[in-house]
N, C-alpha and C positions, 0 to 999 in steps of 0.2 A: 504494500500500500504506500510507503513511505518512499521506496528507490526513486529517484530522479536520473534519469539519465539525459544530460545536455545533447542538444540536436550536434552538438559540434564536436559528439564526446567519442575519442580516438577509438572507445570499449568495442563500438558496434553500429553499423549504420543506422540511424532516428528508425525505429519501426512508428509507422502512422499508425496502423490500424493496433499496437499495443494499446499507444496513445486511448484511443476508441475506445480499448474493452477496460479502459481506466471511466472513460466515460459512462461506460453502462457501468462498471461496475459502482462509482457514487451513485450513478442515478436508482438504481434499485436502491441502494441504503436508505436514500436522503426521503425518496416516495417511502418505504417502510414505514421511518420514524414518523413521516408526516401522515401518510393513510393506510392506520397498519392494516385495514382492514379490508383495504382495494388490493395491495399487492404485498401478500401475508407473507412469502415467501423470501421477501428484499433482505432478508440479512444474508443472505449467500453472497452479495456482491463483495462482503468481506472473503471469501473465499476466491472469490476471482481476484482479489488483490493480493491475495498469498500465492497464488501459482506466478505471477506475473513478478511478484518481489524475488521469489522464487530462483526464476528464469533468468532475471538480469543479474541479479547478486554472482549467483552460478557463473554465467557470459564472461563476467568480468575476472572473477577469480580464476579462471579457467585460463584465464590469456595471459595472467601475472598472479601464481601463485605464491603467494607469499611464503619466506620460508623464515629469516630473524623476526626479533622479535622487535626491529624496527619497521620492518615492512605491517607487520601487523597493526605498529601501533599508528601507520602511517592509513590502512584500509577504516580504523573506529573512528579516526580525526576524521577523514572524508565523512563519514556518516551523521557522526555529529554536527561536523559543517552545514550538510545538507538538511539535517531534519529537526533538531534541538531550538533551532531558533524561534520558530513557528510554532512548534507546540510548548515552548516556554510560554511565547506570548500569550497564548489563549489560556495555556493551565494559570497564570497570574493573573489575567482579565477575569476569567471565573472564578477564582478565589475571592476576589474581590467583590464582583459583582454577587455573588451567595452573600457575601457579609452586608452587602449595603440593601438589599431587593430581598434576602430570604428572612420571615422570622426566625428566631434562636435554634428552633427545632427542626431544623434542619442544616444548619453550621455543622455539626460535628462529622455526621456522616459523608456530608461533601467535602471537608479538609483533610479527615484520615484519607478518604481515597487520591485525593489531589497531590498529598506525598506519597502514596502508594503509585499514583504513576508521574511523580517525577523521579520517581528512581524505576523506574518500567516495570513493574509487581501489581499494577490495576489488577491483572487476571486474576493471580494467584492471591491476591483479598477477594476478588467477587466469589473464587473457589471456596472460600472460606466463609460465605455466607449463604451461596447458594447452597447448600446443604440444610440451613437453619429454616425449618421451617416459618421460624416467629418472624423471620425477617421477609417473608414472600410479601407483606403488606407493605412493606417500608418503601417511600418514593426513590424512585429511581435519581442515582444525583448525576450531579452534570460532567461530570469526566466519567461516567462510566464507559464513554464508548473508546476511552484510554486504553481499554482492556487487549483489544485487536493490538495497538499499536506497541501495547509491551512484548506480544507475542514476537511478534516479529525483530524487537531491540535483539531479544534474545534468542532468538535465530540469527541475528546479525552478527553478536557475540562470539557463538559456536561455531556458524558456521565456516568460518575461515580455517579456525583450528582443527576443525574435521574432516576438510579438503583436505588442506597443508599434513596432517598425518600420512591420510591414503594416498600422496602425492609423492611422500618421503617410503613408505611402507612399497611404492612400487617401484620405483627407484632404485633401491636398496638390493630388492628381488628380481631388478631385470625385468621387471613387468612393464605391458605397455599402459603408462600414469592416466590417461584418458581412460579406457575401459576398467583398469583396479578401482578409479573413485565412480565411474558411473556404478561398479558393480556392491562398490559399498554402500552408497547411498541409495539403491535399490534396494538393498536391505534391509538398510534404515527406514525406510520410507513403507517396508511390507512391514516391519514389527511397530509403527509408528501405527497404520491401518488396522491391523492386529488390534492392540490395546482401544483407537477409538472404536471400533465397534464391540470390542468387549464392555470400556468403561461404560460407555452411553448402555447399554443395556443394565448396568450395574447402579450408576448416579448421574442421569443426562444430565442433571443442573450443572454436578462439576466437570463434567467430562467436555459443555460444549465453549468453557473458557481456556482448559488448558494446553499448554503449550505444545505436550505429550500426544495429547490425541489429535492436534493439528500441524505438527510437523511433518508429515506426509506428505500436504498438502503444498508444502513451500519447496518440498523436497521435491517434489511431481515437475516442477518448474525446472528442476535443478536436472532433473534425467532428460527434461527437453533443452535446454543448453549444453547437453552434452551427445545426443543424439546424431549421427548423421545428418545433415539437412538436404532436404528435400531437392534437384534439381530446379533451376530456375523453368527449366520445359514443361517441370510439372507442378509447378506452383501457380506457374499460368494457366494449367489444363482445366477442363471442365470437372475432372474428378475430385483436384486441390478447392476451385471454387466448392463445392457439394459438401467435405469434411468442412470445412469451414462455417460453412451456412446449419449443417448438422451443431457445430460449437456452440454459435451462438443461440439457436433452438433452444442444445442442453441448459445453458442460462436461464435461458427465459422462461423455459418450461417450470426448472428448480424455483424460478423467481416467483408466476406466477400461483405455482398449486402448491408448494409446501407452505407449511401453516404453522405452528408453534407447538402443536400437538406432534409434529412431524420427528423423530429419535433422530438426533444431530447431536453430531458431523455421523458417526458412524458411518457407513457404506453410501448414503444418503447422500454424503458429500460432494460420491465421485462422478455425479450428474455434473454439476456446476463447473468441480475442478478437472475434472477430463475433458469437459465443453471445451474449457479456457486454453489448457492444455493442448487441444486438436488444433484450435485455430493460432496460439504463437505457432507450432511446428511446422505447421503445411503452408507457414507465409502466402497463401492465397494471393495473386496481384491481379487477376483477369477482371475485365470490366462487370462479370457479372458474379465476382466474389463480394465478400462481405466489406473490404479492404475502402473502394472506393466512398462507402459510407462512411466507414469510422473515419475516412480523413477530412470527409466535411468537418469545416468550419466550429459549427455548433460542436459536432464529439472534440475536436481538437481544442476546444476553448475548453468544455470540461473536465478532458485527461489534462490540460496543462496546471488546471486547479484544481485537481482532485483533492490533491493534498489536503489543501487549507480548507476545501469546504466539506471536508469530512471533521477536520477539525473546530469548525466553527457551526456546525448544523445544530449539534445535537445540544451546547450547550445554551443557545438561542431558544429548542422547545423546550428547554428544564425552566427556561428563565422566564421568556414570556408568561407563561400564566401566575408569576408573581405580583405583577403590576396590570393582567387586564384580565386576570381568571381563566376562566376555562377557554379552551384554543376554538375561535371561531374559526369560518372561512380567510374573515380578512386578514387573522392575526397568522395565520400558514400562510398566507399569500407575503409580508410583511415579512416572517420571517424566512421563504428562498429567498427575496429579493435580497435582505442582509443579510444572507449567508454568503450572496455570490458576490456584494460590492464588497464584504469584509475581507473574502478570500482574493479576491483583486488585488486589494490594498494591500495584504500580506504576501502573496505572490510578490510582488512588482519590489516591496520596502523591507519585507522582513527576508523569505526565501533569495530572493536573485540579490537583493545589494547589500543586506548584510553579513551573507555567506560570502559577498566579495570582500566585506570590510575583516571579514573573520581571515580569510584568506589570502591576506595582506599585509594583515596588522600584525607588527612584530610581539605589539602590545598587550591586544585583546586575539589573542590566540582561540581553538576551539575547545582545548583541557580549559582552557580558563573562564570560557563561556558557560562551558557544563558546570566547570565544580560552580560558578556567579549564579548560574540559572539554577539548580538546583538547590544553590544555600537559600535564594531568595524565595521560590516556593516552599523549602521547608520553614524557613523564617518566620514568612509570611502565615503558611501554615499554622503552626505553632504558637505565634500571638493568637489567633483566632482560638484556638484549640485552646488554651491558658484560657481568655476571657469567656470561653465556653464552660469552663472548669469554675471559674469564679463563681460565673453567675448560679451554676448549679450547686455549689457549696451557699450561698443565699439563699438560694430559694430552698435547699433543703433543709436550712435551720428554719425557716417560717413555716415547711412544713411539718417538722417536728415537732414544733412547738402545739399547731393547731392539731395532730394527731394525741399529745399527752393532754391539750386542754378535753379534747371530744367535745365541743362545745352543743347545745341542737339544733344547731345550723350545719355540723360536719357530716360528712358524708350520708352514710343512709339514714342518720338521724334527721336530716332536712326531709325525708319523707314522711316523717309522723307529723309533720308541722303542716297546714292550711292556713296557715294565715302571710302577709308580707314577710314578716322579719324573716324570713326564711325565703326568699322569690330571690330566684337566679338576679343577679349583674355582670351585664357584659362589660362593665366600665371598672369591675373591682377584678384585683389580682386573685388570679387563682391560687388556694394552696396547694394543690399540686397542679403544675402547670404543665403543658403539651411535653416541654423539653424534660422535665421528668418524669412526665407518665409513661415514654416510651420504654423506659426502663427499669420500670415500676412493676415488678415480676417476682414470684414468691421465690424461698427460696431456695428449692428443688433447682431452679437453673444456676444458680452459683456454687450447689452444693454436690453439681453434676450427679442427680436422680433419675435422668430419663434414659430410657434405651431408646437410642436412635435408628434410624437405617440404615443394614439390613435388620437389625434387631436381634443383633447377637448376643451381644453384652446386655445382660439384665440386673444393675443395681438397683439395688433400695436404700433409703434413707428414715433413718429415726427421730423424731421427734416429739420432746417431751419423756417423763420416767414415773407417770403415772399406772395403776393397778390394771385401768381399763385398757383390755390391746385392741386396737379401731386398725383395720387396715387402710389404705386409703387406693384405691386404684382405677387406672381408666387413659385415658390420654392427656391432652393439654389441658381440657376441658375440668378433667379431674383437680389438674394441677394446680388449677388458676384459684381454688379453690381451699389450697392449703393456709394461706394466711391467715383465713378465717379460723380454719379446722384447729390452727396454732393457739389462737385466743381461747376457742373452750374446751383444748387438751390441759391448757395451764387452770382454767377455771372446775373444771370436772375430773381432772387426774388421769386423765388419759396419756398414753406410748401411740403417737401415731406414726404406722408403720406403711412407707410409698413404693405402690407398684407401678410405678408410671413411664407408658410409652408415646413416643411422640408419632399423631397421625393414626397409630394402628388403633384398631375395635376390637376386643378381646371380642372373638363371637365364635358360633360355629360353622359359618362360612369364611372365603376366603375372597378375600380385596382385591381389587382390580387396581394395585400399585403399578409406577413406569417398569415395572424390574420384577420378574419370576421368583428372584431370590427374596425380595422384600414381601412379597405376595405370602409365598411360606413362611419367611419367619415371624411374619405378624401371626400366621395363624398358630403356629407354634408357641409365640408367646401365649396365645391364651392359653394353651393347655395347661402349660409353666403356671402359669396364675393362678388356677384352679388347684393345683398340687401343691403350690406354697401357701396358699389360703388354709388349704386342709391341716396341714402339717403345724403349722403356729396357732391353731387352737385361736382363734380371734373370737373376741366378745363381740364386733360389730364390723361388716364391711362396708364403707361410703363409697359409691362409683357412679361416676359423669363420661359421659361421652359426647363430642361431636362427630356427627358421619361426616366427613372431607372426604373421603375415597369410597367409590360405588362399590358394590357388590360385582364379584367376577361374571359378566355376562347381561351386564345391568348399565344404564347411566345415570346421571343422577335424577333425571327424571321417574325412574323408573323402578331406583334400587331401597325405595323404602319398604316396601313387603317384603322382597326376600331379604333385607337385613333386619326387619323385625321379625321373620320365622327362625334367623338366625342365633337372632338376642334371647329366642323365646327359650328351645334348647340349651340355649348355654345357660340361662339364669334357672333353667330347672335342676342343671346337674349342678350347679354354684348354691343352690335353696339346699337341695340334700344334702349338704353337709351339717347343716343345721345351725349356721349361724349368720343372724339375721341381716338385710340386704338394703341397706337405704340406696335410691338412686336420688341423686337431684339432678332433675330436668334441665335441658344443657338452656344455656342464657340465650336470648337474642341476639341477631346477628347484622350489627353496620354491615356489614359488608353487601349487603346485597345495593344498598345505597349508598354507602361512607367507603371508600381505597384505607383511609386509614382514620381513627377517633381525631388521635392527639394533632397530625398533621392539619386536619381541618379546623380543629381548634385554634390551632396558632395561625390558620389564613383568617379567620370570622372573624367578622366585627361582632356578631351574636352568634356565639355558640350554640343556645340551643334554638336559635330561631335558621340556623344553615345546617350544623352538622347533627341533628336530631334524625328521630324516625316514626313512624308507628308500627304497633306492635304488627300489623297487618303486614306491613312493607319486610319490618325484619325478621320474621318466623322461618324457622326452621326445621327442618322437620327432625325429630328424634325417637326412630324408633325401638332404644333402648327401653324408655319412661313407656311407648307405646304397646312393646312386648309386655314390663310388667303390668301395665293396668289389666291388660287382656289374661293375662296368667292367673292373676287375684291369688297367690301364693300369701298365705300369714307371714310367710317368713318374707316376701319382700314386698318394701312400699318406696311409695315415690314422692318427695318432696318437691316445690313447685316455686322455685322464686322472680318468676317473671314480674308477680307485684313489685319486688324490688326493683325493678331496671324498668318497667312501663306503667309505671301507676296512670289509672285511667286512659290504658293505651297511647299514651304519647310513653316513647321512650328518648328522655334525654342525653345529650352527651356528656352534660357536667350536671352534679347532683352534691350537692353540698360542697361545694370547692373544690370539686375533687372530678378530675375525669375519668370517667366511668372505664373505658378501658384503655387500654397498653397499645392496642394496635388494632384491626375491624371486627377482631372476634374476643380477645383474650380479655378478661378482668385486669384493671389495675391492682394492685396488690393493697394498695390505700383503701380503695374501695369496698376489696374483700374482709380486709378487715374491718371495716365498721359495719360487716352485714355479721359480722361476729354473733351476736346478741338475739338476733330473727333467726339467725341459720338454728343454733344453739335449740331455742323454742321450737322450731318447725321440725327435728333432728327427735326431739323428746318425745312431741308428739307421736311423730310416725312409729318409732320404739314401743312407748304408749299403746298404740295400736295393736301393735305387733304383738303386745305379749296378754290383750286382750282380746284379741279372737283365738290366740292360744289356746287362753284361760277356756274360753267358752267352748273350744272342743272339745279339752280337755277332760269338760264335767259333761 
């Protein structure tokens, strides 16, 4: 995506029509981001920019392999010359522009990643969230689409030294240097394909960031730089045109029908990048190849900008709807137009004349631009990230304060209250506010309680050293749920003991997770669950669930009967063991109308007059509480706290200072704890109950 090769550049003669498939390839990207929903398929055009970075890196290394380790250091100065300048300025301008255009609550997440990719690591942090389920609601920040361009630093990196071995290794052996490195990097590039089609089966989330499973991809480029090239007779022929026009197809095709449900990169990939691949190799020139279009005008102004308006696209849609909300027609239209005058100006003032002044100046050399440009992004960084720190050390002492007062205006105690003194203000500070609700989570995620995906590892966590053993188990849903459960273990003497998996449904069916492996071991954990239940002798099990993943053979339309025949079984063989079963009914759901609580909160001028709901709008279905109603088991009941979160079917965002959840589905942990006192009551009841139809069999 990044290689520039000057029309004047000794490496290889100007290819136009590369030029071109620089052009489709932004144009898919930049259509994506802007209508993900016309041309679903557009992130592949980052893939066609990895065959092509690929191809020329390759070209070049190929005709002056480097062998000291001055030549080396002579091949990252070029690079940095050429690329460093341009995405300094935009990672600086968007650091900036987040602090000055974004509320607080969203600062920290756009600074960490903004030194994560000025040190080129964007990927390998998205790697490390895409995994987290809690973080699926989180907004997207504005260097995310860094992540591509770290790939590639670090292909930039390797890949010299990977030639330059196999270069040395044939050398050495008498081998001919041209076919030992194509045949290594053939290899590289089959065990590279190898792992992406394994990982993406395994954790697409992580698998379609990293570097691992799309270095094939850049390598595919690199076996067509080293290829025989095709006769000029048959580059002109009608069969050259035809592979060609097949290339661009594969593109288009990938562009338009893959979707986000689509298991990428894995094999999936090799539509786009063999496309891309077909048409560099077979240099097509006949008038009725693809060649003579991509050198129009229009493709050559785009490949010559690609650079910059990949770089400035994506932080323009993070940014405009700071200042005019949600993205109209005008405000896309607004924003190509400054993406392509921005990328002009950067072109023409940052890329061409400052890489000449770098490339001149005895002064400002390009080590010296790098270490300058990255001390001043992480600098920069850094203040923001401190004043991020600040303010959340205030605001947590206010909210500590008003969590020891419990005032009955705090949290769920403002719902006993009908009168004013207790009526939301959008003009008063919250006690807990968006930027700390986000991470306002019990604390099973600090104390690393959950089993994650594939759900191998199964810990638990203790809490409290009270008589009564309570288990507590279920998923997030369960989790969110511990804060509370902590307040009346300390008030009732209870050990509460966490079974808790993220996503999965303890049930007797099996889930329709991205991954076969996950599929099993969720169902496997439940078994697990039922035999550790038995085995600890529990006075009481509490379990919540959310259904996020349908039933195997189901969607979500469709998968609430057969996961309530599911729940129905599993809560039968869970009741005989004989110890009693509270479920609480899972909470209402932002999400079907809120991306995220907290985030919306810190855009509103009235929180609960924007980021609110009705209980109509956010209902969910859960046919865990549906199974037991229908089962009518003495041994298990369902407690019901929708009155807490929608009284009189309005469900607000913020309920006694406090915003109700963490992200579009999960509880705050503030919040959970002041449903302390009603859970407590509702808990006693259901028990109550429980041990009074007993009774009445009994006699």
């Amino acid at each position: 995506m990044q290689e520039v090769v000057n029309k004047t550049s000794p490496v290889s003669k100007f290819r136009l029509d590369i030029q071109g498939l620089r052009a489709i390839a932004v144009g898919l990207v930049v259509i994506y981001h802007l209508f993900p929903t016309r041309v679903t398929g557009g992130f592949i055009g980052v893939d066609v920019f990895f065959v092509i970075s690929g191809f020329l890196i390759t070209s070049h290394l190929i005709k002056s392999p480097p062998r000291k380790p001055k030549e080396f250091g002579k091949f990252w100065i070029r690079r940095i010359n050429r690329l460093l300048p341009a995405a300094f300025t935009v990672l600086i301008t968007t650091v900036v522009a987040i602090r000055v255009l974004a509320p607080e609550a969203f600062w920290r997440d756009n600074v960490l990643q903004a030194i994560a990719a000025a040190f080129y690591g964007e990927n390998w942090m998205l790697i490390a969230t895409s995994v987290d389920y809690l973080a699926e609601d989180n907004a997207p920040t504005a260097v995310q689409h860094f992540w591509s361009l770290s790939v590639e630093e670090q292909f930039y990196f390797c890949w010299p030294l990977i030639i330059a071995g196999l270069w040395w290794f044939a050398v050495r052996n008498r081998w001919s240097a041209k076919s030992t490195v194509l045949a290594g990097i053939s290899i590289l590039a089959t065990i590279s394909l190898a792992y992406s089609v394994y990982a993406t089966s395994i954790e697409p989330g992580a698998a379609y960031f990293s570097t691992f499973t799309r270095a094939w991809e850049l390598a595919l480029g690199g076996i067509v730089a080293l290829l025989p090239r095709p006769s000029q007779k048959f580059s002109e022929s009608l069969g050259a045109s035809l592979l060609g026009w097949a290339g661009i197809a594969a593109m288009l095709v990938a562009g338009l029908t893959y979707t986000g449900e689509t298991p990428f990169p894995s094999f999936y990939a090799g539509l786009p990048v063999v496309g891309t691949a077909l048409v560099i190799w077979v240099a097509a020139t006949s008038k009725i190849s693809p060649t003579p279009i991509l050198s129009t005008k229009p493709f050559q102004f785009l490949g010559d900008h690609s650079y910059s308006i990949y770089l400035w696209h994506w932080p323009l849609i993070v940014l405009v709807p700071f200042v005019s909300g949600t993205l109209g027609m005008l405000d896309i239209c607004l924003i190509a137009i400054a993406t392509v005058l921005l990328s002009m100006a950067t072109k023409k003032f940052i890329e061409d004349d400052f890489r000449k002044v770098l490339s001149k100046s005895a002064v400002v050399t390009p080590m010296r631009f790098l270490a300058a440009g990255t001390a001043v992004v992480a600098i920069l960084g850094s203040s923001i990230a401190w004043d991020v720190h600040a303010r959340e050390e205030r605001s947590l002492a206010v909210l500590t304060a008003a969590v020891a007062d419990a005032g009955p205006c705090f949290g769920a105690a403002a719902l006993k209250s009908h009168n004013d003194a207790c009526a939301y203000d959008p003009t008063e500070t919250l006690a807990l506010t968006p930027a700390l609700a986000k991470d306002d989570k019990s604390d099973a995620y600090k104390d690393g309680c959950w089993s994650g995906e594939p759900f191998e590892n199964k810990p638990t966590c203790t809490y409290g050293s009270g008589k009564t053993k309570v288990a507590l188990a279920g998923n997030s849903h369960a989790g969110h749920w511990l804060p509370a459960l902590q307040q009346i273990a300390e008030a009732k003497d209870w050990t509460i003991t966490t079974y808790l998996v993220s996503r999965c449904n303890p049930t007797d069916v099996k889930l329709q997770f991205d991954a076969q492996i996950k599929s099993d071991g969720c169902y496997e954990y439940g078994r697990w669950l039922q035999e550790q239940t038995a085995k600890q002798d529990f006075d009481l099990i509490i379990t919540s669930e959310r259904q996020s993943v349908p039933v195997v053979g189901s969607t979500f339309e469709t998968t609430a009967k057969p996961a309530e025949a599911g729940y129905a079984s599993y809560l039968e063989k869970w009741a005989a063991q004989g110890t009693p079963i509270v479920i609480i009914r899972d909470t209402p759901y932002p999400g079907n109308t809120v991306s995220n609580v907290p985030d919306c909160v810190a855009l509103a001028k009235d929180a609960n007059a924007e980021c609110s709901g009705t209980l109509a709008e956010w209902e969910w279905m859960d046919p865990l509480a549906d199974a037991a109603y229908a089962l009518d088991n003495p041994q298990v009941r369902v407690v019901d706290p929708t009155k807490y979160f929608c009284p009189d079917g309005k469900c607000p965002a913020v309920i006694g200072e406090t915003v109700v959840y963490f992200d579009a589905s999960h509880i705050s942990a503030t919040y959970s704890k002041s449903l302390a006192g009603l859970l407590a009551r509702d808990i006693t009841e259901a028990t109550f109950s429980m041990n009074a139809v007993s009774n009445r069999r009994s006699s």
